[in-house]
C-alpha positions in Angstrom: 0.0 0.0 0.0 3.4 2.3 -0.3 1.7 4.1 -3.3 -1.4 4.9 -1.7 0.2 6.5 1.5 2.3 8.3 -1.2 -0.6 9.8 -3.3 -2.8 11.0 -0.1 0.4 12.4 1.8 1.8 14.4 -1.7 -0.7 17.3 -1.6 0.0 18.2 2.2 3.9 17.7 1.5 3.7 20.1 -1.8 2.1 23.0 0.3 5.0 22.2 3.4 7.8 22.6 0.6 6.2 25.8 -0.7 5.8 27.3 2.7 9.8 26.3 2.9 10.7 29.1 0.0 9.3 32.4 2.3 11.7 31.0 4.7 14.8 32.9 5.0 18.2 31.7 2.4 20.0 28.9 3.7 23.6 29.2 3.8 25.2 27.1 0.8 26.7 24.1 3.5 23.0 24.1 4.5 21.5 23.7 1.3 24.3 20.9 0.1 23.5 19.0 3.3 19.9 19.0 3.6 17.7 16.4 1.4 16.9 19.1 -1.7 17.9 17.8 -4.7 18.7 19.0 -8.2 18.4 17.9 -11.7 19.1 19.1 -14.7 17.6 20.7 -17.6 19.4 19.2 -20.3 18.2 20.2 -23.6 16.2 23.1 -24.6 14.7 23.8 -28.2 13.0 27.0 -29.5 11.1 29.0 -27.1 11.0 27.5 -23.3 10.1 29.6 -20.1 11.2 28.6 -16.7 9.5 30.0 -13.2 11.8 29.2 -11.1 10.4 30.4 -8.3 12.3 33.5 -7.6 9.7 36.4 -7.6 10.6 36.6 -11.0 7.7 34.7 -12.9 8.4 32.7 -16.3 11.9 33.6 -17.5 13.2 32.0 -20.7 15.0 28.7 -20.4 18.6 28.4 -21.1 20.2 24.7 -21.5 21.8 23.5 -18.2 19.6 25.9 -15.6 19.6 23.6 -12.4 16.1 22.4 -11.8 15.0 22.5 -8.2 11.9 21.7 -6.2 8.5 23.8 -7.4 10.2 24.9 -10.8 7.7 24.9 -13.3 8.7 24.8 -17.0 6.2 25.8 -20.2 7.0 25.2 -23.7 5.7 27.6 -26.0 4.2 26.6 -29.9 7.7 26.0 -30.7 9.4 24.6 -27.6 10.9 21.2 -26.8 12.4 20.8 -23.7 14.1 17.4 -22.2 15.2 17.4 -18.4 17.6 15.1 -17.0 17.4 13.2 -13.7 20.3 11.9 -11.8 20.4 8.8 -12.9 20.2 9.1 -16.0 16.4 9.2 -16.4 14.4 11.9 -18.8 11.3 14.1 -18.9 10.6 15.5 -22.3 8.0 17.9 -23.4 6.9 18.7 -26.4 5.2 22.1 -27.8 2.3 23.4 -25.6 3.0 21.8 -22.3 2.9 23.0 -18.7 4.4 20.7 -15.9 5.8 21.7 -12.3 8.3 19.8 -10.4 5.8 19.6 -7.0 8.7 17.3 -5.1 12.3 16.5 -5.6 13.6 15.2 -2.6 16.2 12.2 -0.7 14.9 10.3 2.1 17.2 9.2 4.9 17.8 5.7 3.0 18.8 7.4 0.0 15.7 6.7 -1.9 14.5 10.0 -4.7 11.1 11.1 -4.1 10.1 12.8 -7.7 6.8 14.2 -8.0 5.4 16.3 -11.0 2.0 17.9 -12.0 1.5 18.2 -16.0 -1.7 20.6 -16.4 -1.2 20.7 -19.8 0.5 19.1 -22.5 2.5 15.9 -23.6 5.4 14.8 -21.3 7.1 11.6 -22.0 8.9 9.5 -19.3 11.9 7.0 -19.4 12.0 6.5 -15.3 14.6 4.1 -13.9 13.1 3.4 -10.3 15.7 2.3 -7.6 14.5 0.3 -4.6 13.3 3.0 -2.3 12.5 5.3 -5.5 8.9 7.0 -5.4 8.0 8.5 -8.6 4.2 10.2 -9.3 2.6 11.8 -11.9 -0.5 13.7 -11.1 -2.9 14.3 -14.4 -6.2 16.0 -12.7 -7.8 14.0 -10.2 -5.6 10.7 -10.9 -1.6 9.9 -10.5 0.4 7.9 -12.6 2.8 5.8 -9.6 5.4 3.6 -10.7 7.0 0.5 -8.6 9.5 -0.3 -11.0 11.2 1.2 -14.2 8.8 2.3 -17.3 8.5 4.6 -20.1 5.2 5.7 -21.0 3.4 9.0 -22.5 0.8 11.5 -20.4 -1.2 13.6 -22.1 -3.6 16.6 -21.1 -6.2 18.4 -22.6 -8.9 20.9 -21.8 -11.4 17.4 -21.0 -9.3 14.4 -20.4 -6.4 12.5 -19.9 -4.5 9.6 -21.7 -1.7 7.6 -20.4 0.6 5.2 -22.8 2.9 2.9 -21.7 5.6 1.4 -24.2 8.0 -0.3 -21.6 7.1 -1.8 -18.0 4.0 -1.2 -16.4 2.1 1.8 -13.9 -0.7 2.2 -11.6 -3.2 4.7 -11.9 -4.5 6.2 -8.5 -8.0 7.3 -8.2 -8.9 10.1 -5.4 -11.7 7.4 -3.9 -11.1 4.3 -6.5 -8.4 1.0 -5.8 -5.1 1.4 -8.6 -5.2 -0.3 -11.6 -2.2 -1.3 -13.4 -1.5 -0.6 -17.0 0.9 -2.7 -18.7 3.2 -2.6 -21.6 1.3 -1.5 -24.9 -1.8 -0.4 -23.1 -3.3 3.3 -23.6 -6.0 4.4 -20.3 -7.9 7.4 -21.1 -10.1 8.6 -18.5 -12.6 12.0 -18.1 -11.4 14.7 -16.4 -15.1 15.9 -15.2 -16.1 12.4 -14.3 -14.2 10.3 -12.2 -15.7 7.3 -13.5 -15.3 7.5 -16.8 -12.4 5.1 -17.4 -11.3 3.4 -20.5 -8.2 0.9 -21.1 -7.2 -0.2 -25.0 -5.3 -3.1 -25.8 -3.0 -1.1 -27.8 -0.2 1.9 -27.5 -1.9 5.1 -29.5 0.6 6.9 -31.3 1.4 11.1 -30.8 2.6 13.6 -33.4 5.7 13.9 -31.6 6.6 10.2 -30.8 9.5 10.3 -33.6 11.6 13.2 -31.5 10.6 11.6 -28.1 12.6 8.5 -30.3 15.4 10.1 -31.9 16.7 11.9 -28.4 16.0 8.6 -26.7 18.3 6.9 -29.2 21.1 9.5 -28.8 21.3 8.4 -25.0 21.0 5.0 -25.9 23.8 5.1 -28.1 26.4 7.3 -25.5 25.1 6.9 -22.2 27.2 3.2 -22.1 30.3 4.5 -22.3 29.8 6.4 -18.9 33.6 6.2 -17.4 32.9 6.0 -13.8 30.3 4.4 -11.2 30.1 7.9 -9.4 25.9 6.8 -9.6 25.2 10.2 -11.5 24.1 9.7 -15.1 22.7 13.0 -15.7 25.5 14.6 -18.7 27.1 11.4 -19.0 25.6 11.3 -22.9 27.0 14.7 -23.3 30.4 13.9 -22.3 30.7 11.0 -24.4 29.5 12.8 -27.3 31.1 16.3 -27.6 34.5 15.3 -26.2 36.8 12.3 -24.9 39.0 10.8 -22.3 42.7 10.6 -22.1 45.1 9.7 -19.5 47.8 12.3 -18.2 50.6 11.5 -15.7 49.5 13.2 -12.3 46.3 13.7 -12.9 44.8 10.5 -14.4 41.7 10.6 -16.7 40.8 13.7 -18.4 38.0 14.5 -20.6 38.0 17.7 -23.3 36.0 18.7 -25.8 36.2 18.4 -29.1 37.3 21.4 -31.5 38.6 23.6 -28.6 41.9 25.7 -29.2 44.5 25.3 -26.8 43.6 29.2 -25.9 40.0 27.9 -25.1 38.3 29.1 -22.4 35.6 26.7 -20.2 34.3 29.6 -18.6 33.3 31.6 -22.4 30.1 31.0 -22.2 27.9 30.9 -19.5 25.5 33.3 -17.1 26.0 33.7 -13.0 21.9 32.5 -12.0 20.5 33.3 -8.6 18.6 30.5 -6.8 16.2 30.6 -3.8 18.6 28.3 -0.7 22.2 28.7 -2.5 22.7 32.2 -4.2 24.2 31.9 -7.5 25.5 29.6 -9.7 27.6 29.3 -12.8 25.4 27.9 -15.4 27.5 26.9 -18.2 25.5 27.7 -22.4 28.0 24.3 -23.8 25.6 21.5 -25.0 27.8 19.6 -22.7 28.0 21.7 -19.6 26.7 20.2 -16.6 29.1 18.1 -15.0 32.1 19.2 -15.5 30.6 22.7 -13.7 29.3 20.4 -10.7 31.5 18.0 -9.9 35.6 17.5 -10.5 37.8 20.4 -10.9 39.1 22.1 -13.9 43.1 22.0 -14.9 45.0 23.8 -17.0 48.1 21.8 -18.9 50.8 23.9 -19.9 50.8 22.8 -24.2 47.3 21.3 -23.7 45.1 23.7 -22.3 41.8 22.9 -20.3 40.8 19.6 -19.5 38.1 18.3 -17.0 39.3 16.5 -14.2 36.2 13.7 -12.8 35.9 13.5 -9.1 34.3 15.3 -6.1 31.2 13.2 -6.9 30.5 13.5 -2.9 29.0 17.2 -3.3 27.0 18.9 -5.7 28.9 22.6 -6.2 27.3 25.7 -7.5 31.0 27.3 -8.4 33.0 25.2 -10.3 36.1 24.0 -9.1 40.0 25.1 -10.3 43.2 24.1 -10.1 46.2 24.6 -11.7 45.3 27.9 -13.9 47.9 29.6 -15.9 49.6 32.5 -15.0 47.2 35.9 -14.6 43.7 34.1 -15.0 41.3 34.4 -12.9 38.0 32.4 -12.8 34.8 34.1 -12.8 33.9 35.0 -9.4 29.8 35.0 -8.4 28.2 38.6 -7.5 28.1 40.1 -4.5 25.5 42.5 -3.1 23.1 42.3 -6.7 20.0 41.0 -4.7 18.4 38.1 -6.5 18.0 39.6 -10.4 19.6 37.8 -12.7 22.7 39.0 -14.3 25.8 38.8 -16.9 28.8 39.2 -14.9 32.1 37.3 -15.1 35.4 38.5 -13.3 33.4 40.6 -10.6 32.0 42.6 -13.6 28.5 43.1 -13.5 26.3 44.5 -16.5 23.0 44.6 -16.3 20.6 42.1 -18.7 18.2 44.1 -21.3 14.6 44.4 -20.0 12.0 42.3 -20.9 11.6 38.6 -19.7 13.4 37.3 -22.5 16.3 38.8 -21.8 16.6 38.0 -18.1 19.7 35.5 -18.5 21.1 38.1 -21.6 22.2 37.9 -25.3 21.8 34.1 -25.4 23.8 34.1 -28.0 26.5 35.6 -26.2 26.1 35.4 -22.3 29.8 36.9 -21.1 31.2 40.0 -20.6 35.2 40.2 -19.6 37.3 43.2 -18.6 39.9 44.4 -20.7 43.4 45.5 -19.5 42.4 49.6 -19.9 38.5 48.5 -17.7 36.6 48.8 -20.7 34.1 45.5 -20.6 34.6 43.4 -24.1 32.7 40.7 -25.2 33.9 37.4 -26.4 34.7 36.8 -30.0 35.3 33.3 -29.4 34.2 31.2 -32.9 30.2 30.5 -32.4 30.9 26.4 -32.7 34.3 26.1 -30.7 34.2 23.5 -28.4 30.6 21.8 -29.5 28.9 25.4 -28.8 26.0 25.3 -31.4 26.8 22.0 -32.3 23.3 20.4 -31.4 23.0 16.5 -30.8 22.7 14.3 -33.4 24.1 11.2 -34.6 27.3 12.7 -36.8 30.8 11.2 -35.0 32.3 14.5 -34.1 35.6 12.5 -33.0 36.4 11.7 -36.9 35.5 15.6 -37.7 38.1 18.0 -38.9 35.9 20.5 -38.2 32.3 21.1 -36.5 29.6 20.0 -38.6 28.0 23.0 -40.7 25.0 24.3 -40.1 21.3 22.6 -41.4 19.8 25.2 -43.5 15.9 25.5 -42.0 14.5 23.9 -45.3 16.6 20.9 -45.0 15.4 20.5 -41.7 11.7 21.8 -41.4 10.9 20.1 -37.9 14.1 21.0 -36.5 14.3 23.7 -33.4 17.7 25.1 -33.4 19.3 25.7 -30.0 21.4 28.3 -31.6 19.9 30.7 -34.7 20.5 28.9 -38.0 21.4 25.3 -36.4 19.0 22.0 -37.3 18.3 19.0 -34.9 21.7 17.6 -36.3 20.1 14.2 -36.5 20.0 12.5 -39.6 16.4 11.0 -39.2 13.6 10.1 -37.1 14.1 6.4 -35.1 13.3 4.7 -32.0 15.0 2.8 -29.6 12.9 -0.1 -29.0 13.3 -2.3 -25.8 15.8 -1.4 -23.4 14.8 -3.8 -20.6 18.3 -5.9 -21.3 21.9 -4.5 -21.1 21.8 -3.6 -24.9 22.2 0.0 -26.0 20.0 1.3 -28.4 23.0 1.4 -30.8 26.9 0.9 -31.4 28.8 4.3 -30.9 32.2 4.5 -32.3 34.4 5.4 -29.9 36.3 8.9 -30.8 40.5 9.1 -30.9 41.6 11.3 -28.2 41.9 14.9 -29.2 45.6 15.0 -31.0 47.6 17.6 -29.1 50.9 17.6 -27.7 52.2 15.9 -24.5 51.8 18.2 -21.9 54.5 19.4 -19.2 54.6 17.3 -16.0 52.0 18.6 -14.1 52.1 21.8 -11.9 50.1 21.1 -9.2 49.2 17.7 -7.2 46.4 15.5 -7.7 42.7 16.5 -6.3 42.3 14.1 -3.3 40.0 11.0 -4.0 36.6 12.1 -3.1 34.7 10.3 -0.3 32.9 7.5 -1.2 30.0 8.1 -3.5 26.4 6.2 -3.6 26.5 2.8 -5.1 25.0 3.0 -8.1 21.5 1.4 -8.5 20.7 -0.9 -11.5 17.0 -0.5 -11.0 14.4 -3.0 -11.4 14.4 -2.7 -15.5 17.3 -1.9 -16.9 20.7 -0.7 -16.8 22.1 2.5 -18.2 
């Protein structure tokens, strides 16, 4: 009866955790210790607002924003939107759809409680479920509750709701009605002005947008197995394995870099400082591939080599990423201080205020920092607009056997695509799906990229980061592994 208690006790808990944010700010250890957590938004396309529950209202999205407890995210007639949980897990929406994170939260055990409300809209799951896992959907006056892994569709509109599974099974809560299970292949659709009107087809109903729910599916399929450490956090591993590689360096031990970056590259290029209600600021990084290496590890700089990501630290989820042996006069951007909560472009300790309008709240986004010049003038980057993998969108090209980034789609090649950067398609190279994952099989062979060709570079500067403490075992769930 776990799902039951969970269902009735959700609604009190939701209005607890909002009562939480007129609290006063927690101090940053506070935060990182207590049982919050915070998952990514991974991929954004075309217009996306965010509320993230600052005072400000619906800001747009930018790839990478930390998603947090009561965030609610709308996709507009153009948006597409995927966020990633920790383990690897994803929430996709498609145009038109309006769903709020109501729960995000650890238990003492370790188990993640997820909750989410979708008023509106399509939303498509792929939920691995660990033991102690509790994962709800509400649609109206029932809940979609899972007890093991699944992937299925939930759709609302103005008079009902529909609920498709294509992998594992759910239960459906009613308010005052026992759960019924739907199972692989099986579409409910239920009234939402009558609580009894229920209906359960022998068969899995298609969607308009079931081919790009598909074709990003397939793209973690195909990288998300070459994750190189059991750290238990899966959320960017697909990134990493796509726009860069690994190598090993004496000293330091595995390093990842991305691909096309000049040895005068800079990880900090492109990116916006973002206030958050219980940990101030943080850096959030406008690279495809820039969530983990700006939350976990450290950064190092190799004389001959330049900047390379350094895994690790996998004990602490940090707002400001971590440095260590920078060259000689840099300095890494450095969070505001005394800017209230309004979002801002500032890098260095240079602050300059966005444009007005909500659309401009996190900047130019094509162009998110500003730097200070030798003379004080504040210069923006010139940086090329595809060095390393930025406006390079996901698709199924090898960049590790590329020259060069791929050029861009021109929109008539590509009339379904919605460009993360202005004049750049879907960069897949067709619609597909990735079937069954329920076995240890990914969705595809990925050829594994050559190291990026550079020099050898100088013994190292500056000692090895410390091992971390010991991190979370990593679950294999009760359906498959990723």
């Amino acid at each position: 009866m776990r799902h039951l208690s969970s269902f009735r006790w959700s609604r009190l808990l939701a209005v607890s955790a909002g009562l939480l944010l007129i609290l006063p700010v927690f101090t940053l250890q506070t935060y990182a210790d207590s049982q919050a957590r915070i998952v990514r938004l991974s991929n954004v396309q075309g217009e996306v607002q965010i509320d993230r529950r600052t005072g400000e209202g619906f800001e747009r999205a930018m790839q990478n924003l930390p998603i947090t407890q009561g965030t609610r995210i709308w996709t507009k007639d153009d948006g597409r939107v995927e966020v990633e949980l920790e383990d690897g897990s994803t929430i996709r929406l498609p145009p038109n759809t309006t769903i709020e994170f109501t729960r995000l939260s650890l238990r003492d055990s370790g188990g993640k409680v997820t909750e989410t409300d979708l008023s509106e809209g399509v939303a498509y799951f792929d939920i691995d479920l660990g033991k102690h896992d509790d994962f709800l959907v509400d649609l109206g006056h029932r809940s979609i509750n899972l007890e093991r892994s699944a992937r299925f569709r939930a759709t609302m509109d103005r008079s009902q709701a529909r609920v498709a599974v294509s992998r594992g099974q759910v239960e459906l809560l009613g308010v005052s009605s026992s759960a019924t299970t739907l199972g692989r292949n099986h579409t409910a659709t239920f009234d939402l002005f009558d609580e009894n009107s229920f209906n359960i087809a022998r068969d899995y109903e298609g969607s308009p947008y079931d081919d790009w729910d598909a074709e990003q599916q397939e793209y973690h399929d195909r990288n998300f197995a070459h994750q190189r450490d059991d750290s238990g956090y899966g959320y960017g591993a697909s990134d990493l394995n796509y726009y860069g590689s690994y190598a090993s360096y004496p000293g330091y031990g595995s390093l990842w870099r991305p691909y096309f970056a000049s040895y005068a590259w800079d990880p900090f290029a492109d990116g916006s400082w973002v206030w958050y209600p219980g940990f101030g600021y943080t850096w959030v990084s406008a690279y495809p591939w820039g969530w983990t290496p700006f939350r976990y590890g450290n950064w190092v700089y190799l004389p001959g080599g330049g900047w390379f990501w350094q895994p690790g630290g996998w004990n602490r989820w940090t707002p400001v990423p971590r440095v260590v042996a920078a060259p000689a006069g840099w300095h890494a951007p450095t969070p505001p201080i005394g800017l209230g909560h309004g979002p801002v472009i500032i890098a260095h300790g240079n602050p300059v205020p966005p444009a007005e309008g909500p659309a401009s709240r996190f900047g130019d986004p094509t162009r998110r920092v500003v730097r200070e010049d030798i003379d004080g003038r504040i210069l923006r980057n010139q940086i090329p607009q595809r060095e390393a993998g930025l406006g390079v969108p996901r698709g199924n090209v090898n960049l590790g056997t590329l020259k060069a980034p791929p050029e861009p789609v021109p929109p008539h090649a590509a009339p379904d695509a919605h460009p993360v950067r202005p004049g750049f398609g879907d960069g897949s190279s067709g619609p597909g799906r990735s079937g069954d994952r329920s076995g240890d099989q990914p969705g595809g062979p990925r050829m594994v990229p050559a190291a990026p060709r550079m020099p050898p570079p100088a013994p190292a500067p500056a000692p090895r980061m410390a091992p971390p403490a010991p991190a979370p075992t990593p679950r294999s769930g009760n359906g498959h592994n990723r």
